[in-house]
LOLOLUM-893841 format. One line per 2 residues: number of its first residue (from 1); their letters; for each residue z, y, x of C-alpha. Coordinates in steps of 0.2 Angstrom, whole numbers. Layout:
residues N
NUM = a = Z Y X ~ ...
***
This chain:
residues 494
1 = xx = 296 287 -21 ~ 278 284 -26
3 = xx = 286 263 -26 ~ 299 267 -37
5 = xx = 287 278 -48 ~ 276 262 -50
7 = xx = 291 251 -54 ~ 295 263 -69
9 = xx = 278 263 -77 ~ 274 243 -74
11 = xx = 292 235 -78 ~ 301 247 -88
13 = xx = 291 250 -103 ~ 281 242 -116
15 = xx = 267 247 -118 ~ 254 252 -133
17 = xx = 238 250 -138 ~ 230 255 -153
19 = xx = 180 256 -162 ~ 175 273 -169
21 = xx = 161 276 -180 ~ 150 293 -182
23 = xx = 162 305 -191 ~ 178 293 -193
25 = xx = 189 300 -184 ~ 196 318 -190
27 = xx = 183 321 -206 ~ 191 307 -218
29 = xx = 208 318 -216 ~ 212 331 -226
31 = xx = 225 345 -214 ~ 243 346 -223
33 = xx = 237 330 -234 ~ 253 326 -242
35 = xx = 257 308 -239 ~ 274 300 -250
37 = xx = 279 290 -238 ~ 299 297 -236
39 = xx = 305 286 -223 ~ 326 288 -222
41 = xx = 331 290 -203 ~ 349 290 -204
43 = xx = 355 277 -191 ~ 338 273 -183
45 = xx = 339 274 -166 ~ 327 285 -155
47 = xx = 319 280 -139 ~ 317 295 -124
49 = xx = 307 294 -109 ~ 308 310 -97
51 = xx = 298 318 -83 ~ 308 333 -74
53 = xx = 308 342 -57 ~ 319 340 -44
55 = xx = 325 323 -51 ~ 316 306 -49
57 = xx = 314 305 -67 ~ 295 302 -68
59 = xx = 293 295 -88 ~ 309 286 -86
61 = xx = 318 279 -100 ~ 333 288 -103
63 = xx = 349 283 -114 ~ 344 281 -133
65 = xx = 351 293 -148 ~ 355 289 -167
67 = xx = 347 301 -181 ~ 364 306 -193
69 = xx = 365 318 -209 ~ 356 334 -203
71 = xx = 366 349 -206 ~ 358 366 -207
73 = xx = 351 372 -191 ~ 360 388 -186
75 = xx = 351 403 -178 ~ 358 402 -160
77 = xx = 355 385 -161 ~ 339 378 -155
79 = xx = 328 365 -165 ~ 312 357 -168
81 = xx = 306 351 -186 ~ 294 339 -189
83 = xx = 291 335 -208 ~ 281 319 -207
85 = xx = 274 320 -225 ~ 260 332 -219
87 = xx = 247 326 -207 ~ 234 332 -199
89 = xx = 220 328 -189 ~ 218 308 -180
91 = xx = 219 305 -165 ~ 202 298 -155
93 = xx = 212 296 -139 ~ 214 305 -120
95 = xx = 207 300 -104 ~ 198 308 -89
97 = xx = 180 306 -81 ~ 174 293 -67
99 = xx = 163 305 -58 ~ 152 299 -42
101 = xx = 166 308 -34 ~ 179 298 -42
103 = xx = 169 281 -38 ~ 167 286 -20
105 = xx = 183 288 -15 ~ 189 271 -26
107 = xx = 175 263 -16 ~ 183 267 -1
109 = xx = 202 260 -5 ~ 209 243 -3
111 = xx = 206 228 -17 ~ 226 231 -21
113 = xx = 225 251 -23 ~ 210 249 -33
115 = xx = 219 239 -44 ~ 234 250 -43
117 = xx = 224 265 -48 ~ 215 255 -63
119 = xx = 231 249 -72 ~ 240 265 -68
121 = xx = 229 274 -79 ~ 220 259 -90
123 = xx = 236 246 -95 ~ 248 246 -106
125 = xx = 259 247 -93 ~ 252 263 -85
127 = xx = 247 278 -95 ~ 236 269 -107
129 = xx = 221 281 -106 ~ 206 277 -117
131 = xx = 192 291 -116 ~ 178 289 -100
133 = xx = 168 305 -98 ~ 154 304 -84
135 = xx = 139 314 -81 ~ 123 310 -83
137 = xx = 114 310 -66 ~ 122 320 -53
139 = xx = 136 336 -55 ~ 144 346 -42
141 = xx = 157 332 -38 ~ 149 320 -28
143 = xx = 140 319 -10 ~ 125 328 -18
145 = xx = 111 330 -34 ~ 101 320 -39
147 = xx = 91 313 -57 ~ 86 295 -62
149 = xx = 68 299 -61 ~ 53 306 -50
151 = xx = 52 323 -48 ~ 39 328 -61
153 = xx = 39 313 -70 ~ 37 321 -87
155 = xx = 35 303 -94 ~ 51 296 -88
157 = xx = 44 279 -84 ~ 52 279 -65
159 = xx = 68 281 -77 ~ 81 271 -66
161 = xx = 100 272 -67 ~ 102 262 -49
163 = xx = 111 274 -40 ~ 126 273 -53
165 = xx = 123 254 -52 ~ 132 255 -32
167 = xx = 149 261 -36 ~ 150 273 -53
169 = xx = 147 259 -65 ~ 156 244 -56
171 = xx = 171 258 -58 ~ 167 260 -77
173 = xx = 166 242 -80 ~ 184 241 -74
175 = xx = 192 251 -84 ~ 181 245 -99
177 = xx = 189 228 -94 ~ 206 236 -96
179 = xx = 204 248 -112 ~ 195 235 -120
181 = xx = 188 239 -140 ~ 197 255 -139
183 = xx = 186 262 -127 ~ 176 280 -131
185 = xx = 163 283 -119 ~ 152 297 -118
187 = xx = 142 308 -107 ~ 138 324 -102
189 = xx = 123 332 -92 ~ 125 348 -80
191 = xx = 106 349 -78 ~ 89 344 -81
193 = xx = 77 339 -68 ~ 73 353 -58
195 = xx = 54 356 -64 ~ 60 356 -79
197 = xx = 67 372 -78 ~ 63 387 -77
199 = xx = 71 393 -59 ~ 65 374 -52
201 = xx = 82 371 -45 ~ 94 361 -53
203 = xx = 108 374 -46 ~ 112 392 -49
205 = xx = 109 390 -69 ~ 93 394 -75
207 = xx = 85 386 -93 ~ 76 371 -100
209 = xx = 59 376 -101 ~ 52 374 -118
211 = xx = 37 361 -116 ~ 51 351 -109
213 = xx = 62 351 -124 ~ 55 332 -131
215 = xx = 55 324 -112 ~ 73 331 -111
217 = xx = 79 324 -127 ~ 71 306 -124
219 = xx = 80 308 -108 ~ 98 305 -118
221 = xx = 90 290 -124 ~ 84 281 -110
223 = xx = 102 288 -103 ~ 110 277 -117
225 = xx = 98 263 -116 ~ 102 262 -99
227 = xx = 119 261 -99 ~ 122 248 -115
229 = xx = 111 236 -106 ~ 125 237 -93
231 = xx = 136 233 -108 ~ 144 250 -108
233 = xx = 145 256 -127 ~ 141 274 -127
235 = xx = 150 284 -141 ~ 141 298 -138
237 = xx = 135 314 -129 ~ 139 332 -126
239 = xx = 122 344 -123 ~ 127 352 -107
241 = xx = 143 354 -98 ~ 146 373 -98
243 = xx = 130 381 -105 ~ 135 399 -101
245 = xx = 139 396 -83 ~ 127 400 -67
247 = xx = 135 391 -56 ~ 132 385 -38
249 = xx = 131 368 -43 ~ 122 360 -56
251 = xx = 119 369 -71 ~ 108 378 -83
253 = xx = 110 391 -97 ~ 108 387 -115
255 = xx = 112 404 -126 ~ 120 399 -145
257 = xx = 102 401 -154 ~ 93 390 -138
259 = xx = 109 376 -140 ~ 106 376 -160
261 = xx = 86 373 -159 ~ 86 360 -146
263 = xx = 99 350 -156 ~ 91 353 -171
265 = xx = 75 352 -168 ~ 73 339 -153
267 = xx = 91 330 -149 ~ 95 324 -166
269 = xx = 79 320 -172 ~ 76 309 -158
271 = xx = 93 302 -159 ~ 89 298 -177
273 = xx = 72 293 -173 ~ 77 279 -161
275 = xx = 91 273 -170 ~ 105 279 -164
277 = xx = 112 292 -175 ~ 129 282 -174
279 = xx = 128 290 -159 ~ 140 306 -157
281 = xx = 135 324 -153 ~ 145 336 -146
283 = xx = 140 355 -144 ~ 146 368 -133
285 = xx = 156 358 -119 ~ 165 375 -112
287 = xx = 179 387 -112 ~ 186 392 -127
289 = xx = 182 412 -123 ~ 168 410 -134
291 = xx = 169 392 -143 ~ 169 404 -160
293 = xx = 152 411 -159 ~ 143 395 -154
295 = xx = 154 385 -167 ~ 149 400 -180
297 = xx = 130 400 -176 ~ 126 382 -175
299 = xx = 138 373 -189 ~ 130 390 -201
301 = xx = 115 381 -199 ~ 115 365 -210
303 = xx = 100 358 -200 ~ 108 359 -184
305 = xx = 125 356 -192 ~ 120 338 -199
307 = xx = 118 332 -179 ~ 133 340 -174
309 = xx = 150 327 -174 ~ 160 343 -165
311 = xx = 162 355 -152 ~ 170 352 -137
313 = xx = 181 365 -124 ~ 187 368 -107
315 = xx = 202 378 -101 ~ 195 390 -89
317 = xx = 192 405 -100 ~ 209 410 -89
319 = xx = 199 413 -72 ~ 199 433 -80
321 = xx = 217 433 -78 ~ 221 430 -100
323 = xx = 231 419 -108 ~ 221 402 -117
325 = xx = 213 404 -131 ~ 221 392 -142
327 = xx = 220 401 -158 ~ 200 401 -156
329 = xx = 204 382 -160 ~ 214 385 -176
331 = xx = 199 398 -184 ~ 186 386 -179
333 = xx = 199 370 -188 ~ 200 381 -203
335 = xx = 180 388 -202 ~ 171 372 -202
337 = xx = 184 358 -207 ~ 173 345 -206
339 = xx = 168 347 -189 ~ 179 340 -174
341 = xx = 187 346 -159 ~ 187 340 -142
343 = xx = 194 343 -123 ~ 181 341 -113
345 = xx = 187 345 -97 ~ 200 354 -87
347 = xx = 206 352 -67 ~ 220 365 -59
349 = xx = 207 374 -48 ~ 209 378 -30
351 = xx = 215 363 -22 ~ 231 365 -8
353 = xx = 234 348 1 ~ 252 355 2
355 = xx = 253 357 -15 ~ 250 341 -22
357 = xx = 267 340 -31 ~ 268 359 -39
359 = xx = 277 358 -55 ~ 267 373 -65
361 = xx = 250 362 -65 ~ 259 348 -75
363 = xx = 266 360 -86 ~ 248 368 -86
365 = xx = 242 350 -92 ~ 257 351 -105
367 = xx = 255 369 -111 ~ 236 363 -114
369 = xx = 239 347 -123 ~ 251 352 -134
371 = xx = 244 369 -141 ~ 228 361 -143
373 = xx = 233 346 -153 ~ 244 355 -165
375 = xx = 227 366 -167 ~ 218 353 -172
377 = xx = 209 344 -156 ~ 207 324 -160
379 = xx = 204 320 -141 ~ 209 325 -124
381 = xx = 198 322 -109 ~ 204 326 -88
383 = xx = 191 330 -76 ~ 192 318 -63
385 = xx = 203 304 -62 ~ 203 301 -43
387 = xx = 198 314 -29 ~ 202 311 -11
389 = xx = 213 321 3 ~ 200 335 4
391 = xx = 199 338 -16 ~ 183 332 -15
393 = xx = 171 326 -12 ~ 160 339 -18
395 = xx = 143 344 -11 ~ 146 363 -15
397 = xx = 164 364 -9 ~ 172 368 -26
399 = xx = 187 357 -22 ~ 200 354 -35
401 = xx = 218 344 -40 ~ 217 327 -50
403 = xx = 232 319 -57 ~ 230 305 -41
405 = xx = 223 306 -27 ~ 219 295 -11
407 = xx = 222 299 5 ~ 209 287 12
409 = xx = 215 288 30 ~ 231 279 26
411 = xx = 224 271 11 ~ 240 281 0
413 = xx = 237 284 -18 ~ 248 301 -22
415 = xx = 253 303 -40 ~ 253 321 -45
417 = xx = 268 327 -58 ~ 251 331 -71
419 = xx = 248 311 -70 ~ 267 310 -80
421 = xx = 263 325 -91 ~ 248 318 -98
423 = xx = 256 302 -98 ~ 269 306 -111
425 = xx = 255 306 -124 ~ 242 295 -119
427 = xx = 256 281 -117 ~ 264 283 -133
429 = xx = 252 292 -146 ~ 240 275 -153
431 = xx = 221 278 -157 ~ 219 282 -176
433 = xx = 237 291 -174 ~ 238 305 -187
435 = xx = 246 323 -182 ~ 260 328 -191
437 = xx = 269 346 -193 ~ 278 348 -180
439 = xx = 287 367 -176 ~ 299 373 -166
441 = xx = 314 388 -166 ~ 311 395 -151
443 = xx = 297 399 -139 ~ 308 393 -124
445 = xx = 303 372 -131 ~ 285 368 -136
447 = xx = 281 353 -145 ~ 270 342 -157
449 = xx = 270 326 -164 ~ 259 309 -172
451 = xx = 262 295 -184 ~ 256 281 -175
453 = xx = 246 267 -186 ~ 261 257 -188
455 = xx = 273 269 -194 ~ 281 273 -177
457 = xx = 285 294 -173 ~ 281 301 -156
459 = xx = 286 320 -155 ~ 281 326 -138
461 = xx = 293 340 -130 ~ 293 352 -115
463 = xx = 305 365 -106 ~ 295 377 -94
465 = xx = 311 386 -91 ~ 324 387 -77
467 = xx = 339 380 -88 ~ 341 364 -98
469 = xx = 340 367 -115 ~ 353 359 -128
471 = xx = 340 354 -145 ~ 341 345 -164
473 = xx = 326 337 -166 ~ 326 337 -187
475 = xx = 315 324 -196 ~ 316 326 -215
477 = xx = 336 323 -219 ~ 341 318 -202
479 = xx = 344 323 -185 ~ 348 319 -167
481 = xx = 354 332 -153 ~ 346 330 -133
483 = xx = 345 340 -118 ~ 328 342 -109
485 = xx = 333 347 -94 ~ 323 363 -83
487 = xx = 306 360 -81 ~ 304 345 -90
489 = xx = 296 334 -104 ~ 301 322 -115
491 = xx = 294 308 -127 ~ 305 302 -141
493 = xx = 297 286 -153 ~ 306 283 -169
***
């Protein structure tokens, strides 16, 4: 299977490829812009990969269709519309972080699973992922914490980034090789230096203690320094993963008022002040449970608002046992226009060794993806790209899924249905890609849809249901019919 799955993705298709600057990428479009560019569709045929369980359809091309004269849709038929005169937001990209973690277990595979891994997720002919988050210094996942200084060194001058230098950054550079200029880089921290804080521990939360705030913010930029002397473009930084969390791990507290002053006061003046205001900020970097009120108390403030390229946001504001919060996305889009939106991070929790190839954490992944692009996220970025049989390594034990794993006993990489998922949109949807309006009849198929630099249409489209579902996809004046079959997803370019 997994030989055959490989087959698909490196013969099959060809694939695309679509460097950002500050504030390029959603701010210069405004959402529902009317674009005259009527394109007729009648006879143009439509390409349509599929994913879907209990088959061995794993983004496999499937037989082409031909847009006719649309008719008008019935009620008990089922349909999606895409009107591709109004667009939306652009598309930075998707991707997934190279933790410690992640580097560790790669370190541990053979030359040709190394290489298997990189092109499955970096080429053209893989999933065609161009976002690398990683952390700065250490986070839960890895064999345990560490910063890039002495303890106490308020000065920074035993800065040293030499344990990424064994194994995190030759892993970057790798898939730098293979994203090439569409890379976006960026980095997130999940806690100062212990004595800099106010618990001196760099677990079980606690805060950044204020005579601190100025060694902490020159701390980015010797993070930054650091890493484009390695020639490693960084794009740009979030403030601290999850700063609402007490967690057993790495982590530290910022509340909304705390996050606005240090960005306003010490972050992006010293960003500015060493030249790097091309450099992009990201606030928040947690659940969207709360995104509104740190979104409404920082970009209210133009000071702090100036620094701020977006907001970023997790998925596990469902640990209370709630539905996502996707339409905390669509007030924060319609509050502050200006202001981005970025995934930052999501796993399926709880890993089972036995349940590698459970269907409902790929339709998680596609659930996700496709609710928060249609409300207004630009990018889309995993957690780790590559965890090992145990779900781990973690040096707190909070073992989770990625979309591949390694079993590095057998040296076996094991691709997980979410790799496929997330693959019928990083393959397909180009950097610079704009949304277009994309809605559906029925709640039963969920979709959404980009214009491609080039011209070219990808509408994206799942079933989470039990039974195939017979659908007209409708694009201005034309109109094809398709079956997604149960649990499934498809990809159409046009």
């Amino acid at each position: 299977m997994i030989k055959k799955t490989i087959f698909i993705l490196f013969i099959s298709f060809l694939g695309f490829s679509c460097t950002t600057k500050k504030h390029d990428d959603a701010n210069t479009v405004t959402d529902g812009e009317q674009k005259n560019e009527k394109v007729n569709y009648q006879g143009k045929k439509v390409g349509v990969y599929t994913t879907a369980k209990d088959t061995d359809k794993r983004l496999s091309v499937d037989s082409k269709a031909t847009f006719k004269l649309a008719t008008q849709p019935m009620e008990n038929e089922v349909a999606v519309f895409v009107h591709p005169e109004k667009q939306f937001q652009k598309f930075l990209g998707i991707g997934g972080a190279i933790t410690d973690a992640a580097a560790e277990v790669f370190s541990s595979l053979s030359k040709d699973k190394q290489e298997e891994l990189l092109h499955a997720y970096y080429s053209e002919e893989g999933i065609n992922y161009n976002i690398i988050r990683t952390s700065i210094h250490s986070s839960d996942f890895g064999l345990g914490s560490h910063t890039y200084i002495k303890e106490g060194d308020k000065e920074l001058t035993s800065f040293s980034i030499e344990k990424d230098r064994q194994k995190r950054i030759p892993m970057i550079k790798r898939a730098q090789a293979l994203i090439n200029n569409d890379m976006v880089f960026y980095a997130s921290p999940w806690s100062p230096p212990a004595f800099m804080k106010t618990n001196n521990n760099m677990l079980q939360g606690g805060k950044l203690l204020p005579e601190y705030n100025q060694a902490w913010a020159n701390y980015y930029i010797k993070f930054i320094e650091a890493y484009e002397g390695e020639d490693i473009p960084v794009w740009g930084v979030t403030i601290q993963n999850e700063p609402m969390a007490v967690q057993r791990w790495e982590s530290c507290i910022y509340t909304a008022e705390e996050e606005r002053d240090f960005l306003k006061n010490y972050l992006g003046p010293t960003f500015e002040k060493a030249g790097m205001s091309d450099k992009n900020i990201v606030v928040w970097d947690h659940n969207r449970d709360l995104i509104s009120h740190r979104a409404n108390t920082i970009f209210d403030d133009p000071e702090a608002m100036k620094y701020a390229w977006g907001i970023g946001f997790h998925w596990y504001e469902t640990w209370s046992g709630g539905e996502p919060k996707y339409d905390n996305l669509k007030n924060i889009k319609e509050s502050f226009p200006t202001k981005n939106l970025l995934f930052t991070e999501g796993c399926q929790e709880r890993f089972d060794p036995t349940q590698y190839q459970r269907w409902s954490n790929a339709e998680r992944y596609g659930n996700s993806m496709i609710n928060d692009f249609n409300n207004g996220t630009v990018g889309w970025t995993d957690w780790n790209i590559l965890l090992n049989e145990n779900g781990g390594p973690n040096h707190v034990q909070n073992f989770c899924f990625a979309p591949i794993h390694a079993n590095t006993k057998t040296n076996e990489l094991i691709y997980t249905p979410s790799y496929f998922y997330i693959g019928h949109f990083s393959k397909f949807i180009k950097k610079g890609a704009q949304r277009v309006s994309t809605t559906t009849s029925r709640s039963s198929i969920e979709s959404t849809s980009f214009k491609n630099p080039d011209g070219q249409l990808v509408t994206v489209v799942m079933n989470r249901t039990d039974e195939a579902i017979t659908y007209k996809l409708l694009v201005d004046e034309s109109e094809i019919s398709y079956e997604l079959p149960p649990h499934a997803m498809q990809t159409l370019i046009y």
